[in-house]
KEKE-3310 file (N, C-alpha, C; in steps of 0.2 Angstrom, whole numbers, plus 5000, padded with zeros to 4 digits):
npx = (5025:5040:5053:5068:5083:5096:5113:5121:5122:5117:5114:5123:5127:5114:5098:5085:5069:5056:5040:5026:5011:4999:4998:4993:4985:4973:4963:4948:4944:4956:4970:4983:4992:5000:5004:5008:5014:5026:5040:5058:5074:5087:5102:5119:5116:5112:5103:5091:5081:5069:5055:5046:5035:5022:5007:4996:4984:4991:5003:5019:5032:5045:5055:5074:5087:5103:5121:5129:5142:5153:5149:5138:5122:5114:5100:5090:5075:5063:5051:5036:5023:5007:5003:4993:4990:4996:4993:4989:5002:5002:4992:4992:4987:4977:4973:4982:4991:4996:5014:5024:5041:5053:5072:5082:5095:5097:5111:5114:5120:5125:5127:5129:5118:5113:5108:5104:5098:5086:5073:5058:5046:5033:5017:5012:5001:4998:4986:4985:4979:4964:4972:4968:4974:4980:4995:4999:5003:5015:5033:5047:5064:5074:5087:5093:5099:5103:5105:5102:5093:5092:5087:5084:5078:5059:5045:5031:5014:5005:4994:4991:5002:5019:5028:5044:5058:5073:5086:5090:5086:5090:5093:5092:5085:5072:5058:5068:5073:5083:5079:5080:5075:5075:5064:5054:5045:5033:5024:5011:4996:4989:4978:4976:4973:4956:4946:4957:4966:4982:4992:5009:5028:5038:5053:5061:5063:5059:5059:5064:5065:5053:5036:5026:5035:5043:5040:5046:5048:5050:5038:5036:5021:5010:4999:4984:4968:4959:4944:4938:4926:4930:4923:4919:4927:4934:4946:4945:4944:4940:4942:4946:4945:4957:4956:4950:4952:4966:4967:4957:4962:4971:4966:4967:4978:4993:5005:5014:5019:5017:5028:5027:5032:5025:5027:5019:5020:5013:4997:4984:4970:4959:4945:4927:4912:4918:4928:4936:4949:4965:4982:4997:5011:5016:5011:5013:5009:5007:5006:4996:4989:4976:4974:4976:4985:4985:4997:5004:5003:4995:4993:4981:4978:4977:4962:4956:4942:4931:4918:4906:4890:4885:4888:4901:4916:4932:4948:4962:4975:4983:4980:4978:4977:4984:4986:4983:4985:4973:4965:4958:4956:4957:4963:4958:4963:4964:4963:4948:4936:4922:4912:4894:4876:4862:4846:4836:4824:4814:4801:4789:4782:4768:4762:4745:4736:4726:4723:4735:4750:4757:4772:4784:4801:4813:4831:4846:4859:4877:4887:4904:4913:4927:4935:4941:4945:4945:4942:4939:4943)
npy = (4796:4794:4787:4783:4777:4777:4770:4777:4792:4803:4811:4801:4790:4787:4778:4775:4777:4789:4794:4802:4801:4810:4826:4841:4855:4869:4881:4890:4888:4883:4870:4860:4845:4831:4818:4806:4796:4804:4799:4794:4790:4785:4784:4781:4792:4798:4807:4803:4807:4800:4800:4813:4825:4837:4844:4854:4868:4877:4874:4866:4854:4849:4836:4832:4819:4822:4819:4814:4825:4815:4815:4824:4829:4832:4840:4846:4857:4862:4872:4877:4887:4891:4907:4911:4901:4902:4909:4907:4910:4922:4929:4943:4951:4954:4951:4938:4934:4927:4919:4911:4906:4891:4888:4877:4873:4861:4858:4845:4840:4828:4841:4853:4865:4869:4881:4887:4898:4902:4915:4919:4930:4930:4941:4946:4950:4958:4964:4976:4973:4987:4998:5007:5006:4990:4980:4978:4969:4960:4959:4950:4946:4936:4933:4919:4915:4905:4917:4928:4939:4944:4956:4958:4964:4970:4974:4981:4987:5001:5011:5016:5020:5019:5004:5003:4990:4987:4981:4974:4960:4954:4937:4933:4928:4923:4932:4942:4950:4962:4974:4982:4991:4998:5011:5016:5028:5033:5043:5040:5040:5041:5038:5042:5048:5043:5055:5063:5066:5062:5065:5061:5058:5051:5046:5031:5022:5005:5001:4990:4976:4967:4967:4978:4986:5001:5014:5025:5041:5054:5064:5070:5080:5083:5086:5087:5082:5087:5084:5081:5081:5093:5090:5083:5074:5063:5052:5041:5026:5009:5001:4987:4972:4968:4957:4947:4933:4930:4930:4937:4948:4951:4957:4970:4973:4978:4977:4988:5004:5022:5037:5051:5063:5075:5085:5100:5103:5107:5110:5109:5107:5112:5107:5109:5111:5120:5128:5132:5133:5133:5126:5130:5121:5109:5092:5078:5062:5049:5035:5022:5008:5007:5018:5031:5045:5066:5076:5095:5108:5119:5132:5143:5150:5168:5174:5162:5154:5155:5151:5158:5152:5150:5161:5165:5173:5180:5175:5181:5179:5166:5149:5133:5120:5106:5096:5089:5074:5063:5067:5072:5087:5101:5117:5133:5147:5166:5179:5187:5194:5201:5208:5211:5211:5220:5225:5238:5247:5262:5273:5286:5301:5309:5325:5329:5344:5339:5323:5314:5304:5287:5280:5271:5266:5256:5250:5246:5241:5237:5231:5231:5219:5213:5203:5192:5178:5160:5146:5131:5113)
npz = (5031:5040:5044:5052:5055:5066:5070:5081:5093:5085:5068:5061:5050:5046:5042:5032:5028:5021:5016:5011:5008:5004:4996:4997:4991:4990:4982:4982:4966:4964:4964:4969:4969:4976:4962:4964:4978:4989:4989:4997:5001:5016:5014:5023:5030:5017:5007:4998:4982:4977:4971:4966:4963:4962:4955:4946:4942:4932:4937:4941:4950:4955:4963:4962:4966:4962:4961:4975:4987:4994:5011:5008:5005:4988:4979:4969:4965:4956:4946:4942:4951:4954:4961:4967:4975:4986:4995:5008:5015:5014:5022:5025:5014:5004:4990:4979:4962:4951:4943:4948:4946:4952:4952:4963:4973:4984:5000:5009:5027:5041:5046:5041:5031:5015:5003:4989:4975:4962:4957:4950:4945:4936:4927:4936:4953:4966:4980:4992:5009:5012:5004:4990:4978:4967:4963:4948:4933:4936:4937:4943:4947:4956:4968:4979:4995:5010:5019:5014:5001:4987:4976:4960:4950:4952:4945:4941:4934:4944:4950:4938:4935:4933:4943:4950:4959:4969:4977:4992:5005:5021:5029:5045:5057:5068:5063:5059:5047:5039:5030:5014:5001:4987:4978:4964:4957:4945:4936:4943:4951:4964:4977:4989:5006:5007:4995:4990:4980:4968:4956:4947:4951:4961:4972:4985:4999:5006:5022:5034:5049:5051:5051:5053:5038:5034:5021:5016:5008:4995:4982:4971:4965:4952:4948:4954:4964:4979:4987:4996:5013:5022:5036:5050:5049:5056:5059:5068:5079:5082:5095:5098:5111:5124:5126:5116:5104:5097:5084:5078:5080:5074:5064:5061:5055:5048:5034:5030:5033:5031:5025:5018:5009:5001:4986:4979:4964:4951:4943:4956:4966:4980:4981:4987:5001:5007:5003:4986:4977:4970:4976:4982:4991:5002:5009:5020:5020:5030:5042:5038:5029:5032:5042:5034:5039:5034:5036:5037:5027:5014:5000:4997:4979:4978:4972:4973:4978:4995:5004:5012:5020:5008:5002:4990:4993:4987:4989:4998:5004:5013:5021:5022:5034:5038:5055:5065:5069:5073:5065:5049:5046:5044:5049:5042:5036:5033:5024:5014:5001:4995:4983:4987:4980:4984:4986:4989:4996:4995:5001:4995:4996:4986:4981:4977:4968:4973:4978:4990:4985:4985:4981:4977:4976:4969:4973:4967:4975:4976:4990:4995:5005:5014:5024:5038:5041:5051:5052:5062:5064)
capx = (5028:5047:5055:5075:5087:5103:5116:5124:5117:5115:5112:5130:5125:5107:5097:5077:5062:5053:5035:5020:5005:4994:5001:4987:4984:4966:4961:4944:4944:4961:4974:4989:4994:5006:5001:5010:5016:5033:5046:5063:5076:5093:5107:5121:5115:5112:5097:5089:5075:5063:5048:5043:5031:5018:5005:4989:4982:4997:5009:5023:5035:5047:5062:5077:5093:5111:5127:5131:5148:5153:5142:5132:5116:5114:5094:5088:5069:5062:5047:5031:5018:5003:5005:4986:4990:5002:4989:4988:5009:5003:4988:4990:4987:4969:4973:4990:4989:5004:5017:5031:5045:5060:5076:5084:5099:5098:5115:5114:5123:5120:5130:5127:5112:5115:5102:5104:5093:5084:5064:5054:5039:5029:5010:5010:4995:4997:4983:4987:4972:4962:4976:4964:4979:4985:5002:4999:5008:5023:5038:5051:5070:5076:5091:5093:5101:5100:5109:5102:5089:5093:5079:5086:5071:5053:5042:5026:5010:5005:4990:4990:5008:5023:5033:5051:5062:5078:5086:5090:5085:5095:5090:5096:5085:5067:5057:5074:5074:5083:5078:5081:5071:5074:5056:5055:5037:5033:5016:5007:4988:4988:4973:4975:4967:4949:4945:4963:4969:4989:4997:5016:5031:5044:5056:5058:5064:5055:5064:5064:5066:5049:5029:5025:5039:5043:5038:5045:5052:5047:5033:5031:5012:5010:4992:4980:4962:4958:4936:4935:4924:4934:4919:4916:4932:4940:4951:4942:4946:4935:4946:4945:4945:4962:4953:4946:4957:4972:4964:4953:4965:4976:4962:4969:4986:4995:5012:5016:5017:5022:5029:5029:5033:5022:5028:5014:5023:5010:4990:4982:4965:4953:4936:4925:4909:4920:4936:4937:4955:4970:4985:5003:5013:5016:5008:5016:5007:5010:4999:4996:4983:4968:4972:4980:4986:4985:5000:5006:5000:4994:4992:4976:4982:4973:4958:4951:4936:4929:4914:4901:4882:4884:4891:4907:4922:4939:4955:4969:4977:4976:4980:4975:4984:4982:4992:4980:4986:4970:4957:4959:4950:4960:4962:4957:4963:4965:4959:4946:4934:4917:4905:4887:4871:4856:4842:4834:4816:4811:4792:4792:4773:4769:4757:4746:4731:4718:4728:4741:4750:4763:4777:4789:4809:4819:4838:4851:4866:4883:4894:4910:4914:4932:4934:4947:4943:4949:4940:4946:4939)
capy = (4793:4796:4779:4785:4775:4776:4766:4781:4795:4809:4807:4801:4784:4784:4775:4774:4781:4795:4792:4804:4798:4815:4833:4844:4864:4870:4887:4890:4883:4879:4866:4856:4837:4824:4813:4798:4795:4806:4794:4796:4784:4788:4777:4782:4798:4804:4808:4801:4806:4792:4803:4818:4828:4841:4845:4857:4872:4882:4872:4858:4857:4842:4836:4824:4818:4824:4812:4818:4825:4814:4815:4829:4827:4837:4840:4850:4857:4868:4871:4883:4888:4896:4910:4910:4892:4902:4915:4905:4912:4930:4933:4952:4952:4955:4945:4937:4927:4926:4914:4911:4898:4893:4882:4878:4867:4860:4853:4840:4835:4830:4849:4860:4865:4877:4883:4893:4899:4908:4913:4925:4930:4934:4941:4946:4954:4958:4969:4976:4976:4994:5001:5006:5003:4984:4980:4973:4965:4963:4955:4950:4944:4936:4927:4918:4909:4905:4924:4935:4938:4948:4958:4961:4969:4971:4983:4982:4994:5005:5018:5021:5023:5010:5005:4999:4994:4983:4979:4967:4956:4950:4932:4934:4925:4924:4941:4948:4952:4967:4976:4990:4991:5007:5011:5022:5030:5034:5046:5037:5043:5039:5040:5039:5046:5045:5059:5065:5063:5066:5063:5062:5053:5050:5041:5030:5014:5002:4997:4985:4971:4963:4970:4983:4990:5007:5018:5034:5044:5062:5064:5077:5082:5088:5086:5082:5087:5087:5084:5075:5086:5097:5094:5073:5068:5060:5045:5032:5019:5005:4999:4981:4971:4964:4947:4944:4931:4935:4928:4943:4955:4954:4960:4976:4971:4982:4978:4992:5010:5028:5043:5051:5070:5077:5092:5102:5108:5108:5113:5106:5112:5111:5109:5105:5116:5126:5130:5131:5135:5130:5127:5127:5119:5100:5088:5072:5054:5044:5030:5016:5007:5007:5021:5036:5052:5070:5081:5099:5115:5121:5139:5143:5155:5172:5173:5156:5155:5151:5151:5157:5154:5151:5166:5164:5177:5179:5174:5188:5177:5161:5144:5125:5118:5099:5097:5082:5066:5060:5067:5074:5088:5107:5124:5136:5155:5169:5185:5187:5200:5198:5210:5209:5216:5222:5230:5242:5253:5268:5276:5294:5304:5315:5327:5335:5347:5332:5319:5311:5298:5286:5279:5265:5266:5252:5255:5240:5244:5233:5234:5225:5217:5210:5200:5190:5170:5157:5139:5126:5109)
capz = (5037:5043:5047:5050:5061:5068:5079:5086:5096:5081:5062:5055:5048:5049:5037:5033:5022:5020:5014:5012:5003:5000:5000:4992:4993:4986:4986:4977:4959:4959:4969:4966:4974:4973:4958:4966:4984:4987:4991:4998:5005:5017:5015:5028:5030:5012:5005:4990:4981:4971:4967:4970:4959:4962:4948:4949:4939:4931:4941:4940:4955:4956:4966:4961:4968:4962:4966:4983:4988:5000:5015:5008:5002:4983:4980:4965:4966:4952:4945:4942:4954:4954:4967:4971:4981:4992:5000:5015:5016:5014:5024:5027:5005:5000:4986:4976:4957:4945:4940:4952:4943:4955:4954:4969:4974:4992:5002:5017:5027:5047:5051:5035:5028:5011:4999:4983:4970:4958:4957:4943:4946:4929:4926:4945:4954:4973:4980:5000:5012:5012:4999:4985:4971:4968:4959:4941:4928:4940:4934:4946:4948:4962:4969:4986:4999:5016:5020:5010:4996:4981:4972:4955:4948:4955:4943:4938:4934:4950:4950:4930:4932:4933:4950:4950:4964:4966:4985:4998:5012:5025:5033:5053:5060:5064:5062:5058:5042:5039:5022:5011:4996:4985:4976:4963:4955:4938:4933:4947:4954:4971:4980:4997:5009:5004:4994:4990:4972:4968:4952:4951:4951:4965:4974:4993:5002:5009:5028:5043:5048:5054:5050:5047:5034:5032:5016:5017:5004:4993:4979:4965:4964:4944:4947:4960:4968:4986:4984:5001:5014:5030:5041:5051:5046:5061:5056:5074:5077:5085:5100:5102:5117:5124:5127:5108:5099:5091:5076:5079:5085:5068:5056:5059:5054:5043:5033:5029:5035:5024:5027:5011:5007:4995:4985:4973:4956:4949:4948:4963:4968:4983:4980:4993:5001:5010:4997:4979:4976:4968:4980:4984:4999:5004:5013:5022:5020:5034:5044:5036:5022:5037:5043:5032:5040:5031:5039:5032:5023:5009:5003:4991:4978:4976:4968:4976:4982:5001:5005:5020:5020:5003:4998:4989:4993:4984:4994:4995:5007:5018:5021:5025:5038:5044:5061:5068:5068:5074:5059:5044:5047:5044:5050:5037:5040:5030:5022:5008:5000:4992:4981:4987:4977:4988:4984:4994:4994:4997:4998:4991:4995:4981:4986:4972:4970:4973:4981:4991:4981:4987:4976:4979:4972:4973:4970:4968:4978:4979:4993:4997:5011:5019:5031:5041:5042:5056:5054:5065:5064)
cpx = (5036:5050:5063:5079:5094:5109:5121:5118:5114:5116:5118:5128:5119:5105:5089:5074:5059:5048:5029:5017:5001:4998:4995:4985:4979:4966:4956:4942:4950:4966:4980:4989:4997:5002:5005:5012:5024:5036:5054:5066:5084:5096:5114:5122:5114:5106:5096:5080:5071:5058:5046:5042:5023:5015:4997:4989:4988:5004:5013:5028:5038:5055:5068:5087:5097:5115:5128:5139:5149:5149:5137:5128:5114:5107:5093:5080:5070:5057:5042:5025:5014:5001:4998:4987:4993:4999:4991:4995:5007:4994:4988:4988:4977:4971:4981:4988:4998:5005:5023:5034:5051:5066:5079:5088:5099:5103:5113:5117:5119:5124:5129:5120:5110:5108:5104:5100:5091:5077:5064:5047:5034:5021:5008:5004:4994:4991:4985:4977:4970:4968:4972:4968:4983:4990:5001:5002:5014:5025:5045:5059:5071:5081:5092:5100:5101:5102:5103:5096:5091:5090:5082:5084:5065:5049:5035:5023:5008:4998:4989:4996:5013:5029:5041:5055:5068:5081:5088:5088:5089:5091:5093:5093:5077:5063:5062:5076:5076:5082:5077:5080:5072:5067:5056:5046:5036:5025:5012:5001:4986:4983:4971:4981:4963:4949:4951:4966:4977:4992:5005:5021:5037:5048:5057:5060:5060:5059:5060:5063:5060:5042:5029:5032:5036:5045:5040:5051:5049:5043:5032:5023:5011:5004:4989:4972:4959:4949:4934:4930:4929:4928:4920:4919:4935:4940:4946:4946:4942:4939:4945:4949:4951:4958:4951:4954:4959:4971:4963:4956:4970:4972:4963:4975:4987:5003:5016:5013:5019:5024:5031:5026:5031:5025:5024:5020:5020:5001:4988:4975:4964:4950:4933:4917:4911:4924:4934:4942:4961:4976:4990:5004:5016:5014:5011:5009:5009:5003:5002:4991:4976:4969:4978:4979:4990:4990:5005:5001:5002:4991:4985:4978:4977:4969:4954:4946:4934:4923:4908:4895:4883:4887:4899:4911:4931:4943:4959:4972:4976:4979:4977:4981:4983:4988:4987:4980:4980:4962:4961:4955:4953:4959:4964:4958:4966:4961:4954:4940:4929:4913:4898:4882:4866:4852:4839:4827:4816:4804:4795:4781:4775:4763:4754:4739:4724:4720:4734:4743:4757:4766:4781:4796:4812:4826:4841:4860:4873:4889:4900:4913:4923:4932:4941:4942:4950:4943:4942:4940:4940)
cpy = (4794:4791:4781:4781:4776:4772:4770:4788:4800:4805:4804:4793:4782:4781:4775:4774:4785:4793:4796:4803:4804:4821:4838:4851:4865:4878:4890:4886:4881:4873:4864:4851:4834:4819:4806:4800:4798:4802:4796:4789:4788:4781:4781:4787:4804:4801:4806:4802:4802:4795:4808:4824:4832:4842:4846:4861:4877:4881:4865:4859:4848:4843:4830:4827:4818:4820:4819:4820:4822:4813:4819:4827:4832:4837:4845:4849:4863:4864:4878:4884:4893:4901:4911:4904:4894:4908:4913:4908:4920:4932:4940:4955:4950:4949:4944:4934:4930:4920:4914:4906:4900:4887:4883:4873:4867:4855:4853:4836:4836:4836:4853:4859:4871:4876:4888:4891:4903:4910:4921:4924:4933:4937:4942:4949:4954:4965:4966:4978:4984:5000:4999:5005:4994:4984:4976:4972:4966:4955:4955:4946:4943:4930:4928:4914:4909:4912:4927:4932:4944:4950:4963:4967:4967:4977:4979:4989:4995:5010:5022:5022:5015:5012:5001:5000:4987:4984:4972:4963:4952:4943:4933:4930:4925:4932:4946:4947:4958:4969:4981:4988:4998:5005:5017:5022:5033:5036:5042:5041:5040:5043:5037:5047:5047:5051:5065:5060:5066:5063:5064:5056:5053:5045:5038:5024:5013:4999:4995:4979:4966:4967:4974:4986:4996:5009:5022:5035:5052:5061:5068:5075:5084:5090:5083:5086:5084:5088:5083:5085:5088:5094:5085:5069:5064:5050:5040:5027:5015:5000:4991:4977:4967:4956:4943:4938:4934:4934:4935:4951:4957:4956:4966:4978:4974:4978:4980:5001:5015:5032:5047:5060:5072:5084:5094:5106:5109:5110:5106:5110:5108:5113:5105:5111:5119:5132:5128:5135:5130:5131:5126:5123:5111:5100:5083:5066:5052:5040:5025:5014:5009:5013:5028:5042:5058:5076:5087:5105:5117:5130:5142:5151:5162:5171:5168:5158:5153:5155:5152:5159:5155:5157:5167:5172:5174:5180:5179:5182:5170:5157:5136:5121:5112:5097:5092:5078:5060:5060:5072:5081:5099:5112:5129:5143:5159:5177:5183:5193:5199:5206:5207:5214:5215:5226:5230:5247:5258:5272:5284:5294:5310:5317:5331:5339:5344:5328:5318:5305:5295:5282:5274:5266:5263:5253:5247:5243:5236:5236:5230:5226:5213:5208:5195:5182:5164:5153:5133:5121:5107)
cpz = (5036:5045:5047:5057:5061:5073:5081:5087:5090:5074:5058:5056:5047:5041:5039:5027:5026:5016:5014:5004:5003:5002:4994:4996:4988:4987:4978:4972:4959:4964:4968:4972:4970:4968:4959:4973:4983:4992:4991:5002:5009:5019:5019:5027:5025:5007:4999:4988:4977:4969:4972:4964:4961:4956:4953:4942:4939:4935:4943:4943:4955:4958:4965:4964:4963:4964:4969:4983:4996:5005:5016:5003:4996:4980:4972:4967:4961:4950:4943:4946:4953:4959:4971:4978:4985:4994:5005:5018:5017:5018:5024:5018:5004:4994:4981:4969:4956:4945:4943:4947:4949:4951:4959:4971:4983:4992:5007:5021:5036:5051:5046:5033:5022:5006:4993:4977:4966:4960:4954:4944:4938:4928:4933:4945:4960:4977:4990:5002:5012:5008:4992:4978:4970:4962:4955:4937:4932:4937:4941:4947:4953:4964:4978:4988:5007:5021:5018:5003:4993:4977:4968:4953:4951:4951:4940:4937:4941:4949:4946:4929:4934:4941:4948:4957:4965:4977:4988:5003:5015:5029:5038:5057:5061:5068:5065:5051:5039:5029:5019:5004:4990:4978:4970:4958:4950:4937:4936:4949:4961:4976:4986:5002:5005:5002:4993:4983:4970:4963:4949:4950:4958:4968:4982:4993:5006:5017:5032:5042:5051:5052:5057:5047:5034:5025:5016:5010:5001:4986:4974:4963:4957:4944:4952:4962:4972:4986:4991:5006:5021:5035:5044:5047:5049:5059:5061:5070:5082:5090:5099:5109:5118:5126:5123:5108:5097:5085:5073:5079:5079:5062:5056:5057:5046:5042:5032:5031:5031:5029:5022:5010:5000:4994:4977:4968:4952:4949:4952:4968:4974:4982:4983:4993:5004:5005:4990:4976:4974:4973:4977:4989:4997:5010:5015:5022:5024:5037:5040:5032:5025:5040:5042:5038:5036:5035:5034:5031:5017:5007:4996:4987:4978:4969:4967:4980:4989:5002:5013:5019:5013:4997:4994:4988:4990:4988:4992:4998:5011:5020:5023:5027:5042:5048:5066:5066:5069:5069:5056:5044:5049:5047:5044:5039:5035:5029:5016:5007:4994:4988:4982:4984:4983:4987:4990:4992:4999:4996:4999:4992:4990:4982:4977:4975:4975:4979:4983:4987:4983:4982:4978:4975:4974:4968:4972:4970:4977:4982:4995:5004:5013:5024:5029:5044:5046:5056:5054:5065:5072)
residu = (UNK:UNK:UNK:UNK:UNK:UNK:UNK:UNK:UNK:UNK:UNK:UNK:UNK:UNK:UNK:UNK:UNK:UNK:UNK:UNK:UNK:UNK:UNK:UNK:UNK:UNK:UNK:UNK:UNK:UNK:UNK:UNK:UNK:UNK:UNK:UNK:UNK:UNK:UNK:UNK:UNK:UNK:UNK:UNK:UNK:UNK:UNK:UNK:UNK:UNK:UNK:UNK:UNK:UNK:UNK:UNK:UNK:UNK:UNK:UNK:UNK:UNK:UNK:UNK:UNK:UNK:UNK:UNK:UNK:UNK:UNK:UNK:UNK:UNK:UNK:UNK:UNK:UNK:UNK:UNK:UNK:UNK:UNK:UNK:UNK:UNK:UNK:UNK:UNK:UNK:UNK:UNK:UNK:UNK:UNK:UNK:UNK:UNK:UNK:UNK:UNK:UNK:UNK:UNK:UNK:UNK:UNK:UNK:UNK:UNK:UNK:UNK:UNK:UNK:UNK:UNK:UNK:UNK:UNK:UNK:UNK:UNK:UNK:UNK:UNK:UNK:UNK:UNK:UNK:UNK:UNK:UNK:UNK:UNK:UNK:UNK:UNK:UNK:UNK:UNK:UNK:UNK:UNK:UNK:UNK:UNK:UNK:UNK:UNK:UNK:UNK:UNK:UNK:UNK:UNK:UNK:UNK:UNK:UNK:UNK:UNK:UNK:UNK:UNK:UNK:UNK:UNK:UNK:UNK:UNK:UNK:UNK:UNK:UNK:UNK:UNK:UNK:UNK:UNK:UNK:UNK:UNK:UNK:UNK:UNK:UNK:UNK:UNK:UNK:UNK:UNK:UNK:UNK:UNK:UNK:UNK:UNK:UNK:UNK:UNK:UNK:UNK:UNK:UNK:UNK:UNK:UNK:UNK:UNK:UNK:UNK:UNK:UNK:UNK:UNK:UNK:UNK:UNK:UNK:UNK:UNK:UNK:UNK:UNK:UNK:UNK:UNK:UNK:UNK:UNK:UNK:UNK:UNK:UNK:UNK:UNK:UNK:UNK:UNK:UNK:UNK:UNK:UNK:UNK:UNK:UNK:UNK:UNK:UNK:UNK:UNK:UNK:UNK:UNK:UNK:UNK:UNK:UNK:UNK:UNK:UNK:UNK:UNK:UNK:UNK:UNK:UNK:UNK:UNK:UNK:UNK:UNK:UNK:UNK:UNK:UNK:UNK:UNK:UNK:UNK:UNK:UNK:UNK:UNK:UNK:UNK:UNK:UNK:UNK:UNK:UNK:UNK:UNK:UNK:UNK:UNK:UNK:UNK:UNK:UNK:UNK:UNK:UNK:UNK:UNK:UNK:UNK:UNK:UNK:UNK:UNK:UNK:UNK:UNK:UNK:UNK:UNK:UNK:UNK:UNK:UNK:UNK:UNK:UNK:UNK:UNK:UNK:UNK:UNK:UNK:UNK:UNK:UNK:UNK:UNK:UNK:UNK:UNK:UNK:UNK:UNK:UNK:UNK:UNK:UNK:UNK:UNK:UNK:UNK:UNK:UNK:UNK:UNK:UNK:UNK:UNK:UNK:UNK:UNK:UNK:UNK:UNK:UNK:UNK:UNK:UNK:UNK:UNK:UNK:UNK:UNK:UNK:UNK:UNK:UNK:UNK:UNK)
# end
C-alpha cells in the first residue's frame, strides 16, 4: 500500500508510508521474496527506508536510507542476483544464469531524480534464440546512470573461442537507446548457417538504438567446411496472419541482425554430392539467428572435384556464387575434365578347314572428356 499526503497541490511537504507485504519472483527451482514486509516512511517529502531486504537462491538485495541533503532523498541499493530470476526482463533470450552484483545510489527530490552505479556480472551464460553458439563464462563491467551506460569490459568464451567487447549506451528515451558496442573475436567456430562451418577470428560493432541491433563487421576464415547440401535449401518462411496475437506475432523476434564479411585465408573446402573442393573468395553473413543469409563467391581451386551422374571430373576452373537472398542454394559454373575407362567388344570369325569359329575381344579403352558446367539452383 501507498498512503502519501500533501497540503499543497504537488509533492513539496508530503508525508505517509509505503507498505508492501509480498514481492516474490520464481522461476523453476528457484525464487527470491521479501523476508519481512518492506517498509518506508515520508517525512516532508524525504524518503526513509525502515526495511527492505530481498533473499532467494544465490541472491541478497537490500535497501537503506542515507542522511538526506536537504530536500533530497539519498537511497543506497546493492546486492547479488541470481540473473535466472530476470528472464522475465529478456524474453527474446532462450535462456540467461550468472551472478549479477549491483551498488547503486538513488537521489529524490520532488524535481530531480539521479542514479549512479556500478554492476558485475560473473559466471555468466546467455544463450540467443535459433543461435547455435551461447556466451559462457561471461564476465562483465559496467558503470551507469540515468544518461548513459558504460561497458567496461564484456568477454567471455564464444564458439570454442573467446568474445570481448567494451562500448557505450545512450539513455534518450524510450526505445531510444543509441549504442556502439566494438566486438572483437578470437579463434571462434561459428556455425551458422546450417551446415557451414568457419573458424577464424575477427572484429565488428554492435549498433542501434532499438531491436534488432546491428552486427556487422569482417572475419578471417583459417579453416572452415561448407557440408550442407546446394539442392531444397530455400530459407521459407511461414507467413503469419496479421490478426494472430502479438503474443504470437513476436515469436519470430529477433535482437539482433549480421552483416559480416567473411574472408578465407586459409583451407576451406566444399564437400557436398555436387562439389568436393577446396576454395577461395568471401562470403557475407547477414539476416538474422532464424533466418541466416549466405551472400558472395567462392572459387574451388584446380583439381577439385564435381560431380555428374556420379561420375567425378577435375575442376580447371569455376566458381560458387550465392546471390539469393531468399535460399541458400548457388550457381555453380565452370570448366572441368574427366578420364573415363570403357570397354568394348568385338567378334572376330575365324574360318578354318572344318569350321567356322567365332571369338570375342574385348579391349578397355579410356577417353577424356571436357566439358563446360552451369548449375543454377
Amino acid at each position: 500500500t501507498i498512503d502519501i499526503k500533501s497540503n499543497s497541490n504537488g509533492l513539496e511537504n508530503s508525508n505517509g508510508k509505503i507498505q508492501i507485504e509480498t514481492l516474490k519472483v520464481k522461476r523453476g527451482n528457484l525464487q527470491m521474496n521479501n523476508t519481512s514486509p518492506l517498509l518506508a516512511d515520508v517525512k516532508d517529502v524525504i524518503l526513509n527506508i525502515n526495511s527492505f531486504q530481498i533473499k532467494g537462491d544465490n541472491t541478497t538485495i537490500q535497501a537503506q536510507s542515507k542522511p538526506p541533503h536537504g530536500k533530497i532523498s539519498n537511497i543506497l541499493l546493492s546486492g547479488t542476483v541470481d540473473m535466472s530470476l530476470l528472464s522475465f526482463l529478456t524474453p527474446f533470450l532462450q535462456e540467461i544464469r550468472g551472478l549479477l552484483s549491483i551498488s547503486t545510489q538513488i537521489k529524490l527530490s520532488p524535481h530531480t531524480f539521479e542514479l549512479l552505479g556500478s554492476a558485475f556480472v560473473d559466471q555468466g551464460y546467455v544463450k540467443l534464440k535459433e543461435f547455435p553458439h551461447p556466451l559462457e563464462q561471461m564476465k562483465a563491467d559496467v558503470l551507469f546512470n540515468l544518461d548513459k551506460i558504460l561497458v567496461n569490459t564484456f568477454d567471455g568464451q564464444l564458439a570454442g573461442g573467446r568474445f570481448h567487447a567494451d562500448g557505450n549506451i545512450q539513455v534518450l528515451g524510450f526505445k531510444d537507446f543509441p549504442t556502439r558496442l566494438n566486438v572483437r573475436l578470437e579463434d571462434t567456430t561459428i556455425k551458422v548457417p546450417d551446415g557451414v562451418s568457419s573458424r577464424g577470428s575477427g572484429n565488428g560493432t554492435i549498433t542501434g538504438s532499438w531491436f534488432p541491433f546491428m552486427f556487422a563487421g569482417s572475419y578471417d576464415v583459417t579453416e572452415g567446411l561448407m557440408d550442407r547440401s546446394f539442392q531444397n535449401q530455400e530459407i521459407g518462411e511461414v507467413r503469419r496472419s496479421a490478426f494472430l496475437p502479438r503474443l504470437i506475432m513476436r515469436e519470430t523476434f529477433d535482437p539482433i541482425t549480421f552483416n559480416i564479411v567473411t574472408n578465407i585465408v586459409g583451407p576451406y573446402r566444399v564437400k557436398n554430392s555436387m562439389i568436393d573442393s577446396e576454395v577461395t573468395g568471401s562470403l557475407v553473413i547477414s539476416g538474422s539467428p532464424s533466418k541466416p543469409i549466405l551472400m558472395g563467391e567462392v572459387r574451388p581451386k584446380a583439381g577439385g572435384k564435381i560431380f555428374f551422374r556420379d561420375v567425378p571430373f577435375d575442376i580447371s576452373s569455376g566458381y560458387v556464387r550465392f546471390e539469393n537472398p531468399q535460399e541458400i542454394n548457388p550457381t555453380l559454373a565452370g570448366s572441368a575434365r574427366a578420364k573415363i575407362k570403357s570397354t568394348e567388344y568385338e567378334t572376330v570369325e575365324e574360318t578354318g578347314t572344318k569350321d567356322t569359329e567365332r571369338k570375342s575381344r574385348e579391349y578397355a579403352l579410356t577417353k577424356e572428356y571436357d566439358i563446360n558446367f552451369l548449375l543454377s539452383g
